[in-house]
C-alpha positions, 0 to 999 in steps of 0.5 A: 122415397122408392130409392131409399126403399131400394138402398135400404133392401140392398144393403139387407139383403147385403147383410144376409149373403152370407150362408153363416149369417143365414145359419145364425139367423135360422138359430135365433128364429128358435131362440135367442142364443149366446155366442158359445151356443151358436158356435156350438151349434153351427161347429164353427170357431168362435171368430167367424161367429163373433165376426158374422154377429157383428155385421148382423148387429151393424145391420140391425138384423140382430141386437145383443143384451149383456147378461153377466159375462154373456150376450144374448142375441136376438132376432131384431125383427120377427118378421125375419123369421118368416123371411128365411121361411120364404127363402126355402120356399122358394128354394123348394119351388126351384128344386121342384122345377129342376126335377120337373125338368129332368124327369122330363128330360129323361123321359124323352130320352127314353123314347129317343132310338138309342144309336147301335154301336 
């Protein structure tokens, strides 16, 4: 069981290593959304947004429902939202880190002597 637990979270987090999947994820946490409004919001040409679609659909991240000539995309899970929220946590717990050390690196160098030229 733990391997299939294993396979299943690699092959997600596959699907997510992508930052226009990641982009159209963060979208659809506000709202379900067609096609023609993710593009426009994101800025990118409509085949790389139908083309990333698919592989979210292939993937059950997102599901789509036909409304007239339209498809309505839809996070498939709620808890996904709260995914990308622990994703940018920990990204700002990095950028945290990464400024802790260079404060700190800078801080040294000014008590270091400078060299006489």
């Amino acid at each position: 069981m733990n391997l299939e637990i294993q396979q299943f979270k690699a092959e997600f987090f596959k699907a997510l290593a992508h930052p226009l999947r990641i982009r159209i994820l963060e979208l659809l946490a506000e709202g379900d959304k067609n096609v023609n409004e993710i593009q426009t919001l994101i800025g990118s040409e409509g085949s790389a947004v139908s083309q990333q679609l698919t592989i979210l659909r292939a993937k059950n991240i997102v599901s789509g429902t036909k409304e007239g000539n339209k498809v309505i995309y839809t996070l498939k899970d709620p808890m996904i939202i709260e995914l990308l929220a622990v994703a940018r946590q920990i990204f700002n717990n990095h950028l945290v880190d990464t400024i802790t050390k260079l404060d700190k690196f800078k801080e040294e160098e000014e008590v270091l002597p400078q060299p006489k030229i």
